[in-house]
N, C-alpha and C positions, 0 to 999 in steps of 0.2 A: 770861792770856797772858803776865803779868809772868815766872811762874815757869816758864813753858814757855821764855821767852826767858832765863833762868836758867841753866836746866838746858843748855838748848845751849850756851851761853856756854862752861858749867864742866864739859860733856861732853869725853872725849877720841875719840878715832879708834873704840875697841871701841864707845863709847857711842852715839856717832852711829849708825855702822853697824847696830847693834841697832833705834836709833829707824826707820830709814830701810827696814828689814826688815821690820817693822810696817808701817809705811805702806805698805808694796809688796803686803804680806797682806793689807790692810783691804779696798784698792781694789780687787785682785783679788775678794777677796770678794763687793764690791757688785756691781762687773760681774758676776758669774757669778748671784750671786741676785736681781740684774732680770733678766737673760737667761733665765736658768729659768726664772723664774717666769710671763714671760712665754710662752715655749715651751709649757710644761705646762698651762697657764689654755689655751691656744689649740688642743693637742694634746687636751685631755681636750673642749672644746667640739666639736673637730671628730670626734670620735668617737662623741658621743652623736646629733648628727646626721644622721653619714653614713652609719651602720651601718643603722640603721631606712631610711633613705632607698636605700639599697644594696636591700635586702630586698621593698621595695615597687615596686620598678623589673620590667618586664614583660617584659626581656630580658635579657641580659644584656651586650650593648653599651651598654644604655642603665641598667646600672647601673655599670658603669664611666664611664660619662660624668657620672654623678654621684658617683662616688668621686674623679674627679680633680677636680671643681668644690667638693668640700667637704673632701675633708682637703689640707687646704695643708702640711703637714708630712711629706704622701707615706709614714703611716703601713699605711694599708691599701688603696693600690692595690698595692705590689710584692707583697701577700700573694695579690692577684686576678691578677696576672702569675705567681706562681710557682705558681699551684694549676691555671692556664690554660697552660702554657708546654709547649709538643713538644721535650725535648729531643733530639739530633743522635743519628743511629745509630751503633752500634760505640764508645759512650763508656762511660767506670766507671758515668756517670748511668743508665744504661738499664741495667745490669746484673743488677738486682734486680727483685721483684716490680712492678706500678706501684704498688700501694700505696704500698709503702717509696719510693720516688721520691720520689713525693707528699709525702707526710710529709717525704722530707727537704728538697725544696724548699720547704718551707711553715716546716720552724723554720729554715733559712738563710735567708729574709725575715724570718722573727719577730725573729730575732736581733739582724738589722739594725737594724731601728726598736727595739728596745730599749736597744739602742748608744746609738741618738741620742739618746733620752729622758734617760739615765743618764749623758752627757757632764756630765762637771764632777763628779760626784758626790764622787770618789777627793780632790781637790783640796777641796772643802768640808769634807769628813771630816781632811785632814789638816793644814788650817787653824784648825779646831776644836782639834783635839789637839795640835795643836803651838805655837801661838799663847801659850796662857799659857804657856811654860816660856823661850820666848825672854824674853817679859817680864819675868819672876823673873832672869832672868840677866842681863838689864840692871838690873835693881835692884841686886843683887848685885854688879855692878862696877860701877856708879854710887858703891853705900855704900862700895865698898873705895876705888875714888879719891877718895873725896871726903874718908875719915879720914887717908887716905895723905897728902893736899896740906893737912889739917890738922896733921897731926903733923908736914910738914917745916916748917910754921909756924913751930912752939916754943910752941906753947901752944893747948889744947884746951878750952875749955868749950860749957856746954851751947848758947849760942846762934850757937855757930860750928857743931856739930855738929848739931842739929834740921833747920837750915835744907836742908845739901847730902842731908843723908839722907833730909827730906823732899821735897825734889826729886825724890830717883831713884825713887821707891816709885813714880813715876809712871811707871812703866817698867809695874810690875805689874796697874795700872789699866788700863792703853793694853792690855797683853797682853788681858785679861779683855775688855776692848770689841771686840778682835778678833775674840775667840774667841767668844762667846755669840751673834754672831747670823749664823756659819758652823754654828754647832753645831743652834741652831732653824731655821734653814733646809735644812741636811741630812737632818734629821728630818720637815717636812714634805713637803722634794719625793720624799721617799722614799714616802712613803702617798702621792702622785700617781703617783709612778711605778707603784706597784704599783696602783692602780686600772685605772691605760692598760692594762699588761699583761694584769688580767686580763680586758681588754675584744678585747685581741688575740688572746690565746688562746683568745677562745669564739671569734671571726669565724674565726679559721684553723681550728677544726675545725669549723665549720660550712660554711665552703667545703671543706675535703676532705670534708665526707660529703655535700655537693652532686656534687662531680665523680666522687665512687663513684656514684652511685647515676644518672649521664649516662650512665656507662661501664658501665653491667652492661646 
């Protein structure tokens, strides 16, 4: 803590600002990777669930009745709304075959809920990657000011200089702490995501070849 209160001390305007950029990184990062994590642990449970549970229902009121009782993230009721949905005469929607309808109501709900899943994603990724280089550039004008207010001193030695330059380096750590576990948690809610997805896209074309085969 000594050197942390150090370094601010003997920070200027650029320096702070960098530290203070960091910490506004970090936290957002935590919030976003309990958020997730908690989303996606809750979004992959209710889909192992509800799907089979959907499936085994003897109507199909009463398996929307358990699609909305079990995916809490209203990933795949809007898929059973839009595979079930009449839409309005004389619109572009009905223009085409009802196949293609189908279909394209079914990936404009897919889409949707992969939206959701995938919120934050762009923002983890670019906290990853951008994280350590702010911190380098706090290092970097850390070590410049700190030689700079040694040399208006009038005199340089080693233990005048170790000390502020070892200070700043902590700029480059702080960076790295940021960055490493936006970067591990990008990477795994990526393979959850992509699990959901491709739990969505078997249920959407298992309901469009349920409602072909109502319709013929």
């Amino acid at each position: 803590m000594q050197g942390l209160d150090d370094f601010w001390s003997q920070a200027d305007t650029v320096g702070r600002a960098v530290a203070l950029v960091l910490l506004l990184m970090s936290i957002s990062a935590w919030v976003l990777i309990l958020w997730k994590g908690w989303v996606l642990k809750r979004a992959a449970g209710d889909l192992s669930r509800a799907v089979p549970a959907f499936w085994e229902a003897g109507t199909l009121d009463d398996g929307r009745e358990r699609l909305g009782r079990l995916d809490r993230e209203a990933l795949l009721l809007p898929l059973l709304d839009a595979a079930t949905a009449q839409p309005g005469q004389g619109t572009l929607q009905t223009a085409g075959r009802p196949e293609s309808q189908l279909t394209r109501r079914l990936r404009d709900a897919l889409h949707r809920g992969l939206a959701h899943l995938q919120f934050g994603q762009v923002l983890l990724a670019s906290i990853g990657a951008t994280a350590p280089f702010v911190g380098l550039f706090g290092t970097v004008w850390g070590i410049y000011h700190a030689l700079a207010s040694i040399a208006a001193a009038g005199s340089m030695t080693i233990e005048k200089v170790a000390g502020p330059v070892g200070e700043a380096l902590i700029m480059t750590a702080a960076g790295l702490a940021v960055a490493i576990p936006a970067v591990l948690a990008y990477n795994v809610f990526g393979k959850w995501v992509a699990a959901c997805e491709a739990e969505l896209e078997g249920f959407a074309h298992d309901l469009r070849e349920m409602v072909l085969d109502r319709q013929r």
